[in-house]
ZAMARGU-4260 file (C-alpha; in steps of 0.2 Angstrom, whole numbers, plus 5000, padded with zeros to 4 digits):
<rodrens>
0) 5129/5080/5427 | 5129/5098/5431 | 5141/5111/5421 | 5159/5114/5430 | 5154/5134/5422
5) 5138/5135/5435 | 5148/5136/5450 | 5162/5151/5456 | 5177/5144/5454 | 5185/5140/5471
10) 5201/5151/5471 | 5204/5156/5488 | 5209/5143/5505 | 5210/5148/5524 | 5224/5139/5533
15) 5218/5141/5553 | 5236/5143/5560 | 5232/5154/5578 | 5235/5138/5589 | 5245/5137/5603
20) 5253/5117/5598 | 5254/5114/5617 | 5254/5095/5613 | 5272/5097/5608 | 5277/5109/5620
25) 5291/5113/5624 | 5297/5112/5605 | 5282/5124/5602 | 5286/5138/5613 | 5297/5148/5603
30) 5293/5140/5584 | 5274/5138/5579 | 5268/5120/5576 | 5266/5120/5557 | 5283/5124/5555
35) 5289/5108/5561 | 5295/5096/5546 | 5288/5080/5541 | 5300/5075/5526 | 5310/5091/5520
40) 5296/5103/5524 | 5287/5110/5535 | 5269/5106/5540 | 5261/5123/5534 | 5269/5121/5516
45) 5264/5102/5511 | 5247/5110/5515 | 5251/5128/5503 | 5258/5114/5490 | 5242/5102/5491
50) 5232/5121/5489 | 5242/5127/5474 | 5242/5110/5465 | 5222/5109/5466 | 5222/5127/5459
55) 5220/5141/5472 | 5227/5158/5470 | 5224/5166/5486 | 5232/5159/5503 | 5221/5167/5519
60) 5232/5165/5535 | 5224/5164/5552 | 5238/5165/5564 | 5244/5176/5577 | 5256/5189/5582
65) 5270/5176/5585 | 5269/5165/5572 | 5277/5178/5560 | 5290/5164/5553 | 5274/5156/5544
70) 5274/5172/5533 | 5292/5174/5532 | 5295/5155/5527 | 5285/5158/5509 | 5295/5175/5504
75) 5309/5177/5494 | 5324/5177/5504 | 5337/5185/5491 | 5354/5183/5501 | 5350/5166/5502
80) 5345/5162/5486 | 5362/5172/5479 | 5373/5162/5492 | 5366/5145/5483 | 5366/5152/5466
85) 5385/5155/5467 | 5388/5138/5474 | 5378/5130/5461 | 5367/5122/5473 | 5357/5121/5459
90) 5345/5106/5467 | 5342/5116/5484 | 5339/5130/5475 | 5327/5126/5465 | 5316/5119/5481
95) 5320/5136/5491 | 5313/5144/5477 | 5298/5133/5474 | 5293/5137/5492 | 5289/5155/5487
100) 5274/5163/5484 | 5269/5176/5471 | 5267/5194/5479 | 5251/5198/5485 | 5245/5182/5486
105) 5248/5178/5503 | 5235/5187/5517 | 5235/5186/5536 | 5222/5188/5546 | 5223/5186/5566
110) 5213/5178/5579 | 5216/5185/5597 | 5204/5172/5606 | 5207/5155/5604 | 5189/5152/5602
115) 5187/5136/5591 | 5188/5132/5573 | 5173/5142/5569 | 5178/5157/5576 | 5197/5154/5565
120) 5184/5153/5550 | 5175/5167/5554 | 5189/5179/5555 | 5194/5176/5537 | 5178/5181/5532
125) 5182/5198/5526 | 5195/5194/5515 | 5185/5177/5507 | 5172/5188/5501 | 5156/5183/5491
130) 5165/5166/5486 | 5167/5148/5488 | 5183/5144/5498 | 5192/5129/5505 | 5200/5126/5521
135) 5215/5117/5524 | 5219/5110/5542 | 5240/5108/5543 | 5238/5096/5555 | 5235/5084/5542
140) 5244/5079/5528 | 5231/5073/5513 | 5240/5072/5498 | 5231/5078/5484 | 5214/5077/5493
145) 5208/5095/5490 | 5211/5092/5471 | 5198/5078/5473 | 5187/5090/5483 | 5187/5101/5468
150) 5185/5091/5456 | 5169/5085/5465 | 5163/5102/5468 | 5166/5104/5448 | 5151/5092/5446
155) 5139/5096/5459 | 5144/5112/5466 | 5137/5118/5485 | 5147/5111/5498 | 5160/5096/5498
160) 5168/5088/5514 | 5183/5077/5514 | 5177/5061/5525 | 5181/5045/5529 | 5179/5029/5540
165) 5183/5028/5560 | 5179/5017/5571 | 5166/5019/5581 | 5172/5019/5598 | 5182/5033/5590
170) 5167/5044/5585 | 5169/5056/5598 | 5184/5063/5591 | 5178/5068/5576 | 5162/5078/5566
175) 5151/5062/5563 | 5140/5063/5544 | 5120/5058/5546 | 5120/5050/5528 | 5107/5052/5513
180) 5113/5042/5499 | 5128/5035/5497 | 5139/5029/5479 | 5153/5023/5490 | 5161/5037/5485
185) 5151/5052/5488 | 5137/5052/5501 | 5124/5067/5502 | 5125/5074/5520 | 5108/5073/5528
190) 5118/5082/5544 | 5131/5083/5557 | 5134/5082/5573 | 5151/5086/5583 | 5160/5073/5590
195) 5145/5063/5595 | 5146/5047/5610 | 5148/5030/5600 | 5132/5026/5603 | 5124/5041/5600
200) 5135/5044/5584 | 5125/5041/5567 | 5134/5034/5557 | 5155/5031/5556 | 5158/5045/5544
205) 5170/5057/5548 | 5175/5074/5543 | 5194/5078/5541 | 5203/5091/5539 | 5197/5096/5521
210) 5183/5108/5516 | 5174/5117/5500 | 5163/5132/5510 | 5151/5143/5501 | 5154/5158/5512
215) 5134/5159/5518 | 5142/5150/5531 | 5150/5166/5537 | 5130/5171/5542 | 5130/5158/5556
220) 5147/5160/5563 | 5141/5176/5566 | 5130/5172/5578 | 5145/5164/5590 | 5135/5150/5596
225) 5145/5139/5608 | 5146/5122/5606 | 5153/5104/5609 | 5169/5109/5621 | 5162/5126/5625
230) 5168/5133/5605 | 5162/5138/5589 | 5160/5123/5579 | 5162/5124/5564 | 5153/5108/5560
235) 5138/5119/5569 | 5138/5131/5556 | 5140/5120/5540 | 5128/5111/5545 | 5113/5125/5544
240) 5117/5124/5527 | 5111/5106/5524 | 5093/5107/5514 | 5097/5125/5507 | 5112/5122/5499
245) 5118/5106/5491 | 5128/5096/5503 | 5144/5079/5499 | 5155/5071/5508 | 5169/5065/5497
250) 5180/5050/5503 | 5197/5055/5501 | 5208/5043/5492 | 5224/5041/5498 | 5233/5039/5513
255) 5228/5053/5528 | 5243/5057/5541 | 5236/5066/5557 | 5251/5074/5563 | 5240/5082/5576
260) 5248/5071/5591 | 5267/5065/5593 | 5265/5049/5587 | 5256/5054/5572 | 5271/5067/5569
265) 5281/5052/5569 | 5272/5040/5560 | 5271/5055/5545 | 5292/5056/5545 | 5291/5037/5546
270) 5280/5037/5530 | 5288/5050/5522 | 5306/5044/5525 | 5301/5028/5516 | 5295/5038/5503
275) 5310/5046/5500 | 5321/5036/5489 | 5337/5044/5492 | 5337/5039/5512 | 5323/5024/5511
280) 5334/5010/5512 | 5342/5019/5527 | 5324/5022/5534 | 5322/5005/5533 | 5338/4999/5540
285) 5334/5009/5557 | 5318/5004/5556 | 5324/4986/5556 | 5336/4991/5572 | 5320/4991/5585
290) 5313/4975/5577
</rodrens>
């Protein structure tokens, strides 16, 4: 097994936040997407708390002018903390205040044109640097799956993916893996292809929304090849790193909740409501309404 202390320690995460959230239009209009809540929280912070709990220091924001609140939601807001304080809303207050982050360790970058994942990537490039970074999608709530990407990366460093099993009809959705060998666990990625036709597609290994990057990745976003949809892929880019750099897929163990469409919004709160076990037994009692 390879040393943890051979590889840069992964420190830094982009969150790609520019997007427009037209399928919940007209909620999305005047608030951005990742601030809607599943549970008692927004989108955008289960994926900063997923971040900080696998160890990253440095949260890289690629957003747009409008989507100010996403930075305002994770400063210190000292009026409202104070009101709290001297109600002795101690149990509030201590989750208001576990939403902040330290100073300095929030960055914004923007992205004028909405020109595909790959182009949201690429815009952070100046402020990743020379280092290995992750990428958290907010669409997707996967509880503690970048901790399992790190701790992969730990033991064979290079690149790590978070995938896992669709079906095939459903293959064109999705960045598909061509697979070297597999553990059951951990495949080796031989290379990708974006959202490929079912029977083009090959294999029924797909990407979500979960990355490890070394930033030579950033050499061929530059180039601002177009692909599947008319975009920058992403998945274009990563995989021109396959054969130079070591490449994984991890399969993420636990449960993924795309909360990229209305019913998977729902389906989140749903899952999150019966999670919750001061309301659970309510959740279930409405739940039981529609039976």
């Amino acid at each position: 097994m390879t040393n943890a202390s051979n590889f840069k320690r992964v420190r830094k995460a982009v969150f790609p936040v520019a997007g427009l959230g037209t399928r919940f239009l007209p909620a999305t209009k005047a608030i951005p997407k990742e601030m809607l809540t599943v549970g008692e929280q927004p989108l955008i912070q289960h994926a900063i708390e997923e971040a900080r709990e696998a160890g990253i220091e440095e949260f890289i924001f690629v957003t747009s002018p409008s989507k100010e609140s996403l930075i305002t939601h994770f400063k210190k807001h000292e009026e409202l903390e104070s009101t709290l304080e001297k109600k002795n809303k101690t149990a509030i207050l201590s989750k208001l205040r576990a939403s902040n982050l330290p100073d300095g360790a929030l960055k914004t970058t923007y992205q004028n044109d909405p020109l595909g994942l790959g182009h949201a990537v690429w815009c952070a490039r100046e402020l990743v640097g020379d280092e290995p970074f992750a990428i958290l999608l907010p669409d997707e709530l996967n509880k503690g799956c970048l901790g399992q990407l790190v701790e992969a990366y730990e033991k064979v460093g290079g690149n790590v993916i978070a995938v896992m099993d669709v079906a095939r009809e459903d293959t064109s959705k999705y960045g598909i893996l061509d697979i070297g060998s597999d553990d059951g666990n951990m495949v080796s990625v031989k290379g990708l292809v974006e959202k490929p036709k079912p029977e083009n597609a090959p294999s029924t290994l797909s990407i979500i929304g979960r990355y490890i990057l070394q930033p030579e990745v950033f050499d061929y976003l530059s180039a601002f090849e177009r692909g599947a949809g008319d975009e920058i892929q992403l998945t274009d880019s990563m995989a021109k790193l396959i054969g130079k750099q070591p490449f994984h897929g991890l399969r993420y163990r636990g449960e993924r909740l795309d909360c990229g469409s209305r019913l998977g919004f729902i389906e989140a709160n749903i899952s999150y409501g019966l999670a919750d076990p001061e309301i659970a037994n309510d959740v279930r009692k409405i739940l039981d309404k529609f039976r």
